[in-house]
Each structure stands twice: as structure tokens, then as C-alpha cells.
C-alpha positions in Angstrom: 88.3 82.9 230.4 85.1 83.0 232.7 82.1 84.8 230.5 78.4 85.9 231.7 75.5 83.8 230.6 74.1 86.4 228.6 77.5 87.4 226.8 78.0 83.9 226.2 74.4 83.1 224.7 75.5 86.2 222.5 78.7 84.8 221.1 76.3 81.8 220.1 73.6 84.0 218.3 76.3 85.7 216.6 79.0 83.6 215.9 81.5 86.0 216.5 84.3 85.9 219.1 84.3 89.7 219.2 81.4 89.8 221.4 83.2 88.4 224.2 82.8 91.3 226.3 85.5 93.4 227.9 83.2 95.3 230.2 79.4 96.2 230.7 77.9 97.6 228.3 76.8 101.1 229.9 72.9 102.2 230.0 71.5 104.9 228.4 70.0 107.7 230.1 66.3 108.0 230.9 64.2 109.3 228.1 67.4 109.0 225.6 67.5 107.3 222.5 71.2 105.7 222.1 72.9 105.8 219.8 71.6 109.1 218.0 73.2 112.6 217.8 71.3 115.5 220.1 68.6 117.6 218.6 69.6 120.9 217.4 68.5 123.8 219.2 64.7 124.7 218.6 64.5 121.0 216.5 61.6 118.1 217.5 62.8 115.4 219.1 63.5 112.3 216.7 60.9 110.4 216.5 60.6 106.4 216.6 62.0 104.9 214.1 60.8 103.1 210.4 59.4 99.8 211.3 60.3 98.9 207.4 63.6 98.2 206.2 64.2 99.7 202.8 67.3 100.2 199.9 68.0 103.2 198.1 70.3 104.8 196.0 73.1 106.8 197.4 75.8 109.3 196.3 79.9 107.4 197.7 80.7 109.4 200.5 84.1 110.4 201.4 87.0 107.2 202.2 90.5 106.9 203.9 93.3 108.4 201.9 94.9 106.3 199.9 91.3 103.9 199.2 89.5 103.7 195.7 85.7 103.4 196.9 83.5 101.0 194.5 81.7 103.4 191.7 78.1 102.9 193.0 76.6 102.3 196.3 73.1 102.2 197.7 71.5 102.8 201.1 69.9 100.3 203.4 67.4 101.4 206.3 67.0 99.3 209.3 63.6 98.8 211.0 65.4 100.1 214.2 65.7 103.2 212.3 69.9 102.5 211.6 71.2 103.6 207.8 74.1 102.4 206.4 75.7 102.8 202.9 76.9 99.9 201.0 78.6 98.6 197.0 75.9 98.2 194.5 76.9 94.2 193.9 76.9 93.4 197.3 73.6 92.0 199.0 72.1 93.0 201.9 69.6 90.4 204.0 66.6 91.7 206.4 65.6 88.4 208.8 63.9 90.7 211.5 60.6 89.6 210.5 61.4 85.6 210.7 63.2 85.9 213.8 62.0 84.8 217.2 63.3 88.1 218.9 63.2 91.5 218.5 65.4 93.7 216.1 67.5 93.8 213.7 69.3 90.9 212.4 70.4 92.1 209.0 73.5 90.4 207.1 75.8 91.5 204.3 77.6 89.6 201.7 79.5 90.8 198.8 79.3 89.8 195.1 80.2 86.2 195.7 78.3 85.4 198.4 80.5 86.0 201.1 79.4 87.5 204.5 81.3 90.7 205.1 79.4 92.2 207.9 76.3 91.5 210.5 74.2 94.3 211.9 71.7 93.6 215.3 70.1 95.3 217.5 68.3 94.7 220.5 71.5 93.3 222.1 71.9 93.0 225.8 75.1 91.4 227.1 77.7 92.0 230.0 80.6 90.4 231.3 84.1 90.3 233.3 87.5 91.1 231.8 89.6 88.2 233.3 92.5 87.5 231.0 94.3 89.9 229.1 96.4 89.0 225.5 98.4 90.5 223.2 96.5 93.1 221.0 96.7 95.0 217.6 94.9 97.9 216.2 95.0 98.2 212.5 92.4 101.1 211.9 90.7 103.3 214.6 88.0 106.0 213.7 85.6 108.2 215.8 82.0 107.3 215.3 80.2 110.7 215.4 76.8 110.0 214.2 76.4 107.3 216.6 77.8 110.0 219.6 75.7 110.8 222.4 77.3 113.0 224.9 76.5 112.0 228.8 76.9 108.6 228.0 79.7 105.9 228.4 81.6 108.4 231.1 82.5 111.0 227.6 83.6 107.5 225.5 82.1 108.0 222.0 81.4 104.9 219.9 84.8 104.3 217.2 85.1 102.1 214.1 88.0 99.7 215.3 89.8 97.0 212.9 92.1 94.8 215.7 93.1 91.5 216.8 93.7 89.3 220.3 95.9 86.8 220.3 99.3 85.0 219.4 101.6 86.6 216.0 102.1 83.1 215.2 99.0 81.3 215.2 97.3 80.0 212.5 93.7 81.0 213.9 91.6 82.0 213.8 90.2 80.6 217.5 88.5 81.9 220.5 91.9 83.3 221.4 93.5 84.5 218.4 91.3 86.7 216.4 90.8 89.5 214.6 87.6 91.2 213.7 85.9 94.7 212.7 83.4 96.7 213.9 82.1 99.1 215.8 83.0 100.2 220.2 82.6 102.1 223.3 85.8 100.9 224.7 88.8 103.2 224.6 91.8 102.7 222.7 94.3 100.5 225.4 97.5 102.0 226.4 99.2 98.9 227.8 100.5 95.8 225.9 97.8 93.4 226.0 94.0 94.0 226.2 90.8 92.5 227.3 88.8 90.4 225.0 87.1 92.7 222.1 84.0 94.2 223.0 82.0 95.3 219.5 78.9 96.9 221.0 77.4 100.6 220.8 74.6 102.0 222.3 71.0 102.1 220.3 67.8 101.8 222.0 66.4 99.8 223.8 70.1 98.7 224.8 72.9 98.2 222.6 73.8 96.9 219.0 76.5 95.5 216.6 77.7 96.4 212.8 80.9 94.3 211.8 82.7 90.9 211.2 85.0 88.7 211.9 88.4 88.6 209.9 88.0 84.9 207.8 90.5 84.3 205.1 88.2 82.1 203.9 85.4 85.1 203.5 88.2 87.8 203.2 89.8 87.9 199.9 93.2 88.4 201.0 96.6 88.9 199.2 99.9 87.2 199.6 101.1 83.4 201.0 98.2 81.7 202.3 100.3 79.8 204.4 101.2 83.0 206.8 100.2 83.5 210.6 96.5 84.4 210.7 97.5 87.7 212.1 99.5 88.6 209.2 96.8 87.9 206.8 94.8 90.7 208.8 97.5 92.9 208.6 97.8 92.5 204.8 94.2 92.5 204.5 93.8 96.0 205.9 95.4 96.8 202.7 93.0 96.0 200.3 89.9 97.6 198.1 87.4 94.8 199.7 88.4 96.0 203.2 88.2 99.6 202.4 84.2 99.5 201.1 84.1 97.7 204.6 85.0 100.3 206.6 83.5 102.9 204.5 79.7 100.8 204.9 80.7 100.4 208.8 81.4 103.9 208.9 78.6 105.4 207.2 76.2 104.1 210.3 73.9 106.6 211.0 70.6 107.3 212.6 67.9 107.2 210.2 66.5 110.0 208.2 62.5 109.4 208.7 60.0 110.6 205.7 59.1 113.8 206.5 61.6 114.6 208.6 
């Protein structure tokens, strides 16, 4: 598989296979900012955004049908001006400010120390889909908060919970693998796909919220000697899964004091 320098410097920052782009990541429009909803008529423009990160309490918000959400959750705030809910027990970590670059470079873990999901901004990447492989989508949702009409040619950003790769592999590798997060790419039609692209749009150029599936990380039911892709499959299934989804989900522009 033949990646761009700059998609493959990502995959290194991140450590994530899902970043190995499937196509370029689309620009935003002059004057926009990516990744947030439009105004309402007769409402000022948003504003830049908190250049403090910052936890709060927050009511659960509604999940799948089906999940039992955690009882409590809290609310972090992103300097890039991103809010996302998340379990009170789990952790949230803010390196922005010891970083090198610009952005976000927040992690999650839950109770035990396990990392469940990454957030960054500030990501700039592209790259060519040359090989296609077998694919599976185990949860798909629309992103609304993050929609910005105009941009991606009318794609809207989508929660996405899939895998690449080979039913029979014990993985995961670079080619069998199975990850969450948030995309601008639309769901595929045929039988295989390109390689997972879990990027959005927020200015100055695009961002990531999500993970990689680890049973190592993932707490996941049944024989631990089963294909890799059949762990995913049964880990879809469970509570630590669901309060994933339901942080990745909640990602939302920030509301700013005052505003």
C-alpha cells in the first residue's frame, strides 16, 4: 500500500492504522470554521474558541437502544473549542501545552488505565487509495453537531465502528484492523473498501476522536483465542463499548462563556 509522507508521519504521531487515508481530506471554505453547525438566523458568528481545556459536570444524554449508559458523566472542553461527554471514573489527559505542535492532543482512559479513545486537532494529512480489502461496519451514526453544509461535496461527518482486513486473522496488523471513530467518507457499497479514513473537518484543517479496537485495552467477552475480527464483533456488544460511542458521539462545538 503506497501512503503520502504526511499521512504516513500521521500514522506515527498517532499510532493508529485508521489514519491511513482513503482520500484527501476536503478544505474548508473561506471564512468557515469546520467542523461547527451554521449560525441561526439573526445569531453572531461563533467566536474563537477557549484557549483552556476544562471538566465539568454533565447530565447522560440519550444512548442506542438496547445500552445501559454509566450513572454519572462529566464534560471535557478542548482548547480548540471541541466538547465531549465522558464516565465519571474514566480519566481524561490534556498534553496540548507540552507538545511541540499545535492543538489538541487529548487522551482517554477508563478506570483501569486503559486508553479508550484519542482526540487531535490540527491534523493535516492526504493520501491515495491503492488497495482495497474486505470491510465491516458494526455501527454507523450521523454526526450532526459536527455538520457543515457546503462542505465534503453534501458528506456529513458519521460515527463509524468497522474493520479492514481478513475474518481469520488473529490481528490486529496494518491490514487487519478494526477501529472507531469519527468520518467524512461515505458508507461503501461494494465488497471491500479503501483503508479507513478517521478524519473530520475542524479548523484550521481537520481532526480525530476515536481508537483502535485492542483486546488487550478492550475488555471483551468470550474465547480469547477467536479471530481478531470476531472479538470486534462481540465487542460491539458490550457496556464499555457503548459509553464509547456515546463519549464519541457527544462531540460538539463548544459552548463559550457568555455565549
Amino acid at each position: 500500500m503506497r501512503r503520502t509522507t504526511a499521512s504516513f508521519t500521521l500514522f506515527l504521531a498517532l499510532g493508529v492504522a485508521t489514519l491511513l487515508a482513503a482520500c484527501v481530506l476536503p478544505a474548508a471554505p473561506p471564512g468557515s470554521r469546520s467542523g461547527s453547525p451554521p449560525a441561526a438566523s439573526g445569531a453572531p458568528p461563533s467566536q474563537a474558541p477557549s484557549t483552556t481545556a476544562a471538566i465539568s459536570p454533565t447530565a447522560p444524554g440519550p444512548t442506542p437502544s438496547g445500552a445501559t449508559p454509566s450513572a454519572a458523566w462529566l464534560t471535557f472542553t478542548s482548547r480548540a473549542g471541541l466538547s465531549f461527554d465522558f464516565p465519571d471514573g474514566w480519566s481524561v489527559t490534556d498534553a496540548a501545552g507540552e507538545m511541540p505542535l499545535s492543538g489538541d492532543f487529548v487522551d482517554v482512559v477508563n478506570a483501569a488505565g486503559k486508553p479508550m479513545a484519542s482526540l487531535r486537532t490540527n491534523i493535516v494529512t492526504g493520501a491515495e487509495c491503492v488497495d482495497k480489502l474486505p470491510f465491516q461496519v458494526y455501527d454507523s451514526e450521523p454526526m450532526l453537531a459536527l455538520s457543515e453544509p457546503g462542505v465534503g461535496d453534501g458528506v456529513g461527518p458519521r460515527y463509524v465502528f468497522e474493520s479492514r482486513g481478513d475474518d481469520t486473522a488473529p490481528g490486529p496488523t496494518q491490514t487487519t484492523i478494526a477501529a472507531y471513530g469519527i468520518t467524512l467518507v461515505p458508507d461503501e457499497a461494494a465488497a471491500t473498501a479503501c483503508p479507513m479514513f478517521h478524519l473530520f473537518l475542524w479548523a484550521p484543517s481537520g481532526a480525530f476522536f476515536g481508537g483502535t479496537y485492542n483486546p488487550d485495552n478492550n475488555r471483551t467477552p468470550g474465547d480469547a483465542s477467536l479471530p481478531y475480527l470476531e472479538k470486534a464483533k462481540l465487542y460491539a456488544g458490550t457496556q464499555e463499548y457503548q459509553d464509547i460511542r456515546k463519549m464519541i458521539t457527544s462531540l460538539r462545538p463548544a459552548r463559550l462563556p457568555g455565549k
